[in-house]
N, C-alpha and C positions, 0 to 999 in steps of 0.2 A: 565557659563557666558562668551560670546564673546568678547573680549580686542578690542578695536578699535584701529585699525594702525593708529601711529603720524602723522599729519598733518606736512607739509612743514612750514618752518618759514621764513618770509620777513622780510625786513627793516622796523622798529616802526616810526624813524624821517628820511626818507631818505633827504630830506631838510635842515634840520638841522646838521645834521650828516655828510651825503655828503658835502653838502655848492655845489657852482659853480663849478665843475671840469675844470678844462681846459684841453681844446682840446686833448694834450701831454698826460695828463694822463688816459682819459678816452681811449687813443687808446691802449696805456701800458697794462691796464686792461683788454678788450676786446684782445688781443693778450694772455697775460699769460692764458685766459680762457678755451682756448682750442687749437687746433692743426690748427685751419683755423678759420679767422673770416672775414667775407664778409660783407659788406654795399648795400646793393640791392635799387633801387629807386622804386617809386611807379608804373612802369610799369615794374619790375620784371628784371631789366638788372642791372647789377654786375658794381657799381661805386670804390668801393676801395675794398681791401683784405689786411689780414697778413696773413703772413704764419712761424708758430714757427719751420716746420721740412725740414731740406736740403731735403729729399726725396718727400717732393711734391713738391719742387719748381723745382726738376728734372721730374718730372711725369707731367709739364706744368700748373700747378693749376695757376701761375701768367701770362697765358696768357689769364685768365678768363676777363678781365676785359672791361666795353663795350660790352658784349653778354649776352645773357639774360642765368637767372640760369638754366633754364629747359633743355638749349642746352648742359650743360654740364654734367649731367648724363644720364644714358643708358634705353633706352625705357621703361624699367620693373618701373622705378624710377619717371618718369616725375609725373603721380600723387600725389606723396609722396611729392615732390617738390612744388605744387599746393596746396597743405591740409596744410606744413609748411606754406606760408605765408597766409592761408584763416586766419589759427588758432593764427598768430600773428596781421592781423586786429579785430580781436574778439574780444571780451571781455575779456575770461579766457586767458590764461598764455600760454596756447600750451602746446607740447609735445615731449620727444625725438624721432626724423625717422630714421632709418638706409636707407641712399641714397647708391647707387652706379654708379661709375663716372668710364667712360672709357678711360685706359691707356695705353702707350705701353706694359706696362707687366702684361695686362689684368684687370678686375673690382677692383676697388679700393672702400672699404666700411669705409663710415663717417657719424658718427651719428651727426643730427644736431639738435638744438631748436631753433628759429625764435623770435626776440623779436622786437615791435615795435618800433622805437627811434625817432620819433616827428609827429607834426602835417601834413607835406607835402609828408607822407608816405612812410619815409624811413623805410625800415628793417635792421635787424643786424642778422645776424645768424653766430653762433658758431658750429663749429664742432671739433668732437674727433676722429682721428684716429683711426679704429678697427682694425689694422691687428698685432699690439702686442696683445690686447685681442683674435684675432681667432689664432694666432700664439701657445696664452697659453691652447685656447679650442682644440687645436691639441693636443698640449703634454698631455693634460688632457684626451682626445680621446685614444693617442698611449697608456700611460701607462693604463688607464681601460683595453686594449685587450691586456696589455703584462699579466697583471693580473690576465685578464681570460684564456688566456695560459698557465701561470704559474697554477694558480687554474686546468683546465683541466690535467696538466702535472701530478701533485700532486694526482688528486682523479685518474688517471691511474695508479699511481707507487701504489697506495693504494691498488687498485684494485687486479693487480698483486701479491704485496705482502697478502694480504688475501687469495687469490687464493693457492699459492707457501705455506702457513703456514698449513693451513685446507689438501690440498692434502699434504704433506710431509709425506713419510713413515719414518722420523726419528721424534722421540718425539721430541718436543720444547716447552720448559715452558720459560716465561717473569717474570724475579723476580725485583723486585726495590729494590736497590741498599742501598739504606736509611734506608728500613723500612721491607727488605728480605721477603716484600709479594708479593702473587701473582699476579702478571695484569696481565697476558692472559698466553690460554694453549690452544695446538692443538689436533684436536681427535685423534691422533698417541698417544700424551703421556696420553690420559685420558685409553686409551685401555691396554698399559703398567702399569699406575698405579693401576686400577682397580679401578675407580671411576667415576660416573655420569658429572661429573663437577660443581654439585653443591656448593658442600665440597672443593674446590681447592682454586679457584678463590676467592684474598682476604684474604688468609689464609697466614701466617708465614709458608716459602716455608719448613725449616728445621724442622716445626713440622709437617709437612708427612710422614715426616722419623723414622724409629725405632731410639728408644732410643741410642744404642750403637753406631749409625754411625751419629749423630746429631751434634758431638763438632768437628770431622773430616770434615765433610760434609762445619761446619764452618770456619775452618780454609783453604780450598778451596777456599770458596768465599773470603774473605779476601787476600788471596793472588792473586786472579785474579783482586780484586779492588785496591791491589797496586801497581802488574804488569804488567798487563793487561793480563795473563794468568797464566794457574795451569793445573796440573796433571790431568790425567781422574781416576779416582775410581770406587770400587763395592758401593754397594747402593741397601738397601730393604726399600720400602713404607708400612705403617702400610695398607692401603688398598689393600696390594695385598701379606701378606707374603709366604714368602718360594720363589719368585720369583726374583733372581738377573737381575740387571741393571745394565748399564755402565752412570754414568756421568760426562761430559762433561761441561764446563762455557767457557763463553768470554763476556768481558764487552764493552757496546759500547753505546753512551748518545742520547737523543732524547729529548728537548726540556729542554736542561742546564740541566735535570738529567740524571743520571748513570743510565743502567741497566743491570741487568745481561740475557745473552741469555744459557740457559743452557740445554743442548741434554740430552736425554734418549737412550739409545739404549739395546735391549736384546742381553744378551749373549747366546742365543740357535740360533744357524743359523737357519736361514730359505730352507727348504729344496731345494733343488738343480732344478730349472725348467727344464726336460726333453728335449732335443733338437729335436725335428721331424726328424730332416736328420740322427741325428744317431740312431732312431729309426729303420728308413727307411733301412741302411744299415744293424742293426741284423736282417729286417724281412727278406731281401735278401738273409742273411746268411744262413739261416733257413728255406728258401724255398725246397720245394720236388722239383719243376721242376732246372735245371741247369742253371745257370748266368754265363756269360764272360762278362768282361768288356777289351775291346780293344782298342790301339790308330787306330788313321785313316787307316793307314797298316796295320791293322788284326793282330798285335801283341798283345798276352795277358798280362794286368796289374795288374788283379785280378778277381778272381774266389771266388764264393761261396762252399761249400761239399758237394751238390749235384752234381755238375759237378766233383769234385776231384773224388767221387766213380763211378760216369757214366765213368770215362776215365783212371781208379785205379790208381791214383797217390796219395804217401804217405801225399804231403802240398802242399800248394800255390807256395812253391818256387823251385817246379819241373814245375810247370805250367807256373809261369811269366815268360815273356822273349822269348817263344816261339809262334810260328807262329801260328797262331789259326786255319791253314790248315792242320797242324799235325795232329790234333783232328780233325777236322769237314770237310766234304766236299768230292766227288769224285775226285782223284788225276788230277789236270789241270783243272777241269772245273767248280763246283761249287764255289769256294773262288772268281775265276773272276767274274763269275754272279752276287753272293753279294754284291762283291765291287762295281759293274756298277749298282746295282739297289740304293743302298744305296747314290750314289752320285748322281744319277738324281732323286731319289725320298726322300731321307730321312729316308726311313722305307721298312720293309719286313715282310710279314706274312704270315704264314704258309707254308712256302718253305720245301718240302722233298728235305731229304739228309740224309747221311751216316754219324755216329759218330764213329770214330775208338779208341780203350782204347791201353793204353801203349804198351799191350801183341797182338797189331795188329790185334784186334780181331773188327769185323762191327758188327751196328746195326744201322736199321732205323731212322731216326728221323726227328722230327721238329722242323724249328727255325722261330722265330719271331725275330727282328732285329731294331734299332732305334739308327740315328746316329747324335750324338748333335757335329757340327761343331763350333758355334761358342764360345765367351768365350776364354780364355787363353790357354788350353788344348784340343784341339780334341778328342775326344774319341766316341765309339761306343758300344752298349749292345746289347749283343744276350739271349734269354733265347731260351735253349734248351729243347726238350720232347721227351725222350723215344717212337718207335713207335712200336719197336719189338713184345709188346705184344698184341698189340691194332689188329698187321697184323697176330699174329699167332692165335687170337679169329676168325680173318673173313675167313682164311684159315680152321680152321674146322667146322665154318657155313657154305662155299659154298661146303664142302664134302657132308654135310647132305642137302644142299638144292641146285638145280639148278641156276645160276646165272643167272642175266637179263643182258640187253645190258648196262645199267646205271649202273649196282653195277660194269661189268668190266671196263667203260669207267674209273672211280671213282680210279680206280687201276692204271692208267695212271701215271706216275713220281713217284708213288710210291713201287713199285716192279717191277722188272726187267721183261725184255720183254719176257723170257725165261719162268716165272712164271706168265704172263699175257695169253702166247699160252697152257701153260698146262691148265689153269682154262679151256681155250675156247673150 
């Protein structure tokens, strides 16, 4: 059933009740009514006004008087102006219009209602001030958007925090403070404890716990909810025995209650992640072909044991420190070449040359070369390759078989000229 909205209520004996007003009072009246009341004549021009606020008597409203009301609000307004005094010749009562009137510090809005006050067609209209009401529908504006700021703020830190809880590799169980049950558990601790999560959440945190560590376990929380913290301890869960824990509490309130925040952690480390670089440097180590590592000057910093036995030196620390032309290169002219290729290219491949061992003893070789300049350290890597046997296989192939113009050209930089004319 639909309630019908109260009807407005008038004067029963205004005659009576009223009696004659005098002049004095009924203007008293008409001025307390509202914030501006005008006397307009029957052809619609402004004969008298009050005005109850210094602010419009500064914004010119008293020099309304003697001009007709239409002239004094702003284009948008004129008909609103026109409908107030139709509706106060009418028959019904009229209605409140939000007018707007132009000022020096822009549209000034007054709601007004029009009432007819005799036979010779005076009007009287009343108007209220809006600009403490839109002043209030501002603040009522600002705070809804500080709100939904706040609100956005709130469901982000939420967000965040679920994020931050669900990924954490350290277990984290929510225990209340009160009533030492569960409200929330992350999947780190459901993994740790060995449980579904069905069985947690909602349960008396200390009855997860084996029997023997359940009055310790309590005397923990207890002292973190009088001091705001306590000791870590061992800890076994009835759903995961034989399997030691560390836990951890700290108390911290949300919503006027306490709650405990209380970590799991295993005590078996987790095995040690493998670092690639130093991977990288045992497979170096361990390589059959020979590594130098050099600063920008061809001095050596470090060697792999391939190159230690290519150049029979007992360690590394017969090697570092010397000229990597000792080892490597035709005396005067190879090491220049490298160096000059290196600085205007970067890289070297498959360069022959001479590898000399401790006991002054040569053999062919080849180096490939890469020289990382920038970075805090300069440095340069050679890997060396034995060539000796590679030339003493095609030296008793070209016994057994006649050479072409291409397999000796191929001999070029690689055997001595002396060994190029016997082939030919």
């Amino acid at each position: 059933m639909q309630v019908a909205s109260p009807a407005t209520v008038a004067f029963k004996r205004p005659s009576e009740t009223l009696g004659s007003l005098a002049p004095d009072v009924a203007a008293k009246i008409l001025a307390a009514a509202g914030d501006v009341a005008i006397v307009i004549d029957a052809n619609g021009v402004i004969r008298d006004m009050a005005l109850a606020d210094a602010e419009l008597v500064a914004d010119g409203f008293a020099d309304w008087i003697n001009r007709p009301w239409a002239e004094t609000v702003m284009p948008d307004s004129k008909h609103k102006v026109d409908e107030l005094l139709k509706d106060a010749r009418g028959q019904d009562d009229g209605r409140w219009r939000e007018v707007n009137h132009a000022t020096s510090r822009g549209a000034l809005p007054i709601r007004y209602r029009a009432i007819d006050a005799g036979a010779d067609g005076r009007i009287i209209a009343v108007g209220r001030d809006l600009r403490p009401t839109a002043t209030l529908q501002q603040r009522l504006l600002q705070a809804q958007q500080a709100m939904e700021r706040d609100y956005l703020r709130l469901r982000h830190a939420e967000l965040r925090y679920r994020h931050l809880f669900q990924t954490a590799t350290e277990g984290v169980v929510i225990v209340d403070a009160g009533s030492r049950r569960v409200l929330d558990v992350n999947p780190a601790a459901l993994r740790l404890i060995g449980d579904d999560g069905d069985g947690v959440v909602g349960q008396i945190f200390t009855g997860l716990l084996e029997a023997p560590i359940r009055d310790a376990v309590t005397s923990l929380l207890a002292s973190v909810q009088a001091g705001g913290r306590g000791d870590s301890m061992r800890v076994r869960f009835l759903s995961s025995p034989g399997r030691d824990l560390t836990l951890g509490a700290s108390l911290f309130r949300q919503d006027r209650n306490a709650q405990f925040l209380v970590r799991l952690t295993s005590q078996v480390a987790p095995p040690p992640v493998a670092d690639p670089r130093l991977r990288l440097l045992d497979v170096l180590d361990r390589m059959p072909d020979a590594f130098v590592l050099t600063t920008d000057d061809l001095v050596v910093t470090a060697c792999n044991a391939a190159f230690l036995d290519l150049v029979q030196l007992g360690g590394t620390e017969q090697a570092n420190g010397q000229p990597l032309s000792r080892f490597l290169g035709r005396p005067g002219v190879d090491s220049s070449l490298m160096a000059a290729q290196l600085r205007e290219h970067g890289v070297i491949r498959n360069f022959s040359t001479v590898l000399r061992t401790s006991l002054d003893t040569e053999e062919e070789a080849e180096v490939s070369a890469v020289a990382v300049l920038d970075g805090g350290a300069p440095c340069i890597g050679f890997n060396i390759r034995p060539m000796g046997r590679r030339m003493r296989d095609r030296s008793e192939l070209g016994r057994s078989l006649p050479r072409s113009v291409e397999q000796l050209t191929e001999l070029v930089g690689r055997v001595s000229l002396k060994e190029i004319v016997r082939e030919t």
